[in-house]
C-alpha positions as CSV (number, residue, x, y, z in Angstrom):
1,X,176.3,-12.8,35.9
2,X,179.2,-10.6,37.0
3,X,179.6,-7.4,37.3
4,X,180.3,-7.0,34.0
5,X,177.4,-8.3,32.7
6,X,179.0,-11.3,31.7
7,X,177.6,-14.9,32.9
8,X,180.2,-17.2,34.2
9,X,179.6,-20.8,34.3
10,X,179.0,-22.4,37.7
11,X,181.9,-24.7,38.7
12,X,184.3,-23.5,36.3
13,X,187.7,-21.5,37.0
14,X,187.9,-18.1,36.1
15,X,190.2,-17.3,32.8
16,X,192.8,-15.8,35.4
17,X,192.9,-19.6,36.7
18,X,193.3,-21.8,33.4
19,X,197.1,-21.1,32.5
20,X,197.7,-22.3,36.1
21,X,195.2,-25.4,35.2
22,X,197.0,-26.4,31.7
23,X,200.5,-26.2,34.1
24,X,199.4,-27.9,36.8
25,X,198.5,-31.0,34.1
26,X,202.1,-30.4,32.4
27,X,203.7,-30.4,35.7
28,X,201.8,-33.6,36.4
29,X,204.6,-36.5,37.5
30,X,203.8,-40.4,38.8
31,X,205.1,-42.8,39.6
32,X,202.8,-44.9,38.0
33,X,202.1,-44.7,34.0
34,X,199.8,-42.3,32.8
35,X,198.0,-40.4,30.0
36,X,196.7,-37.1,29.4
37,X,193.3,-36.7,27.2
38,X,191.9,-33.0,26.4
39,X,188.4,-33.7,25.8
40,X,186.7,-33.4,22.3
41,X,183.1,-33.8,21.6
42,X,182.7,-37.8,21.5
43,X,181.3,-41.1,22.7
44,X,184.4,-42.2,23.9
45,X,188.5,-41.4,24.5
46,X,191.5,-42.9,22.7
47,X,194.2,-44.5,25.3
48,X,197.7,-44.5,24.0
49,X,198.3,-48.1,22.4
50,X,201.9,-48.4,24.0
51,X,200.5,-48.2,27.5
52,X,197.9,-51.4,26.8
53,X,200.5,-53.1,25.1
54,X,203.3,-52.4,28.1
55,X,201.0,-52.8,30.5
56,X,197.9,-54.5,30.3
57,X,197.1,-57.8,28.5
58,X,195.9,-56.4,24.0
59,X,192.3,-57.6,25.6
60,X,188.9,-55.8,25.9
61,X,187.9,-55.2,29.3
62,X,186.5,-53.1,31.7
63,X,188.4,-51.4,33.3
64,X,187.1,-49.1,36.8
65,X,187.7,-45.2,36.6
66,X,187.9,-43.4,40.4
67,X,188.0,-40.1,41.4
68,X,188.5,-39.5,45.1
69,X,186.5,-42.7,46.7
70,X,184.0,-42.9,44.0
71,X,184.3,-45.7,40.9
72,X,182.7,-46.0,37.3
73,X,183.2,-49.0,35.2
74,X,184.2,-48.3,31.6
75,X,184.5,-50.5,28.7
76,X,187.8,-50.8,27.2
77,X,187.7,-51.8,23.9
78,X,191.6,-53.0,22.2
79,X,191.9,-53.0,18.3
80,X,195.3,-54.9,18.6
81,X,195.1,-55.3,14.2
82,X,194.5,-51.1,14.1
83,X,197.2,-50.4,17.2
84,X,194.1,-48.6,18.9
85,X,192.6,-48.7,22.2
86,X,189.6,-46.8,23.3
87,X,187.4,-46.3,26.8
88,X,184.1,-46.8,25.3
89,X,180.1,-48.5,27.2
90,X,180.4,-46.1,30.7
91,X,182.3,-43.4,29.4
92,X,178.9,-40.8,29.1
93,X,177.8,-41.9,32.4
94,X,181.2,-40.9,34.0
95,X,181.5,-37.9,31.9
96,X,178.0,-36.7,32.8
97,X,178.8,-37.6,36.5
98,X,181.5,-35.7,37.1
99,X,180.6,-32.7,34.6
100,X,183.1,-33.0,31.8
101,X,183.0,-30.7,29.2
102,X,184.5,-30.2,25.8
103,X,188.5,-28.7,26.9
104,X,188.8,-29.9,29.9
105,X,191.8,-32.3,30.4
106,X,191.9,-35.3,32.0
107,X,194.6,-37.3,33.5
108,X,194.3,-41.0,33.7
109,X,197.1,-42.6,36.1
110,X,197.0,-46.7,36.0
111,X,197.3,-47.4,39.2
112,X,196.2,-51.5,38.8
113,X,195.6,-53.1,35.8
114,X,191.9,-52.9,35.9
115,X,192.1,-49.8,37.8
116,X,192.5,-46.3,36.2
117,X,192.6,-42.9,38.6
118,X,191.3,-39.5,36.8
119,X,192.4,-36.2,37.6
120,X,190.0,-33.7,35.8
121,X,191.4,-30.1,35.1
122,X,188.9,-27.7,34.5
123,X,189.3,-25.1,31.3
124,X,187.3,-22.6,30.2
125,X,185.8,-22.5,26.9
């Protein structure tokens, strides 16, 4: 707790940091392609379809998620007859590993064609 009385939640910015949070992920640029994903409550995250179909093969996979020098493998599943693509088996175990909660946003630069970086951006509930 604060001084205020109010608890604040170990590893999270302050509220005086999130607007600088949501503009450092608007302000993100690469130069390889990427996608932005604000987490939601659920088993797994939607990829944009036109990315698999530009540039990876309309396959299932796995594909390997880093951040800084540490690696998860996640199951990508491609519904090429629904124009859908998700990142599916792995996904809890890297979310729980790196401490994703529900609003944070997550940046997922393809850096190889098995190989996904994430940039997580911490917001406050």
């Amino acid at each position: 707790m604060d001084e205020t009385g109010r608890s604040r939640q170990a590893g999270r910015p302050k509220r005086s940091k999130i607007c600088g949070a949501l503009e450092a992920v608007n302000n993100f640029i690469s130069s390889y392609p990427f996608f932005k994903v604000l987490l939601r409550r659920s088993l797994n995250v939607a990829i944009p379809f036109h990315l698999i179909r530009r540039y990876m093969a309309c396959e299932s996979r796995t594909v390997m998620l880093k951040v800084a020098d540490k690696s998860w493998p996640v199951k990508l599943n491609v519904y090429s007859h629904r124009r859908t693509a998700k990142l599916c088996a792995g996904w809890l175990a890297f979310a729980r590993e790196n401490s994703l909660e529900v609003g944070d946003v997550c940046i997922f630069e393809l850096i190889e064609r098995n190989m996904l970086n994430a940039y997580i951006f911490r917001c406050a509930s």
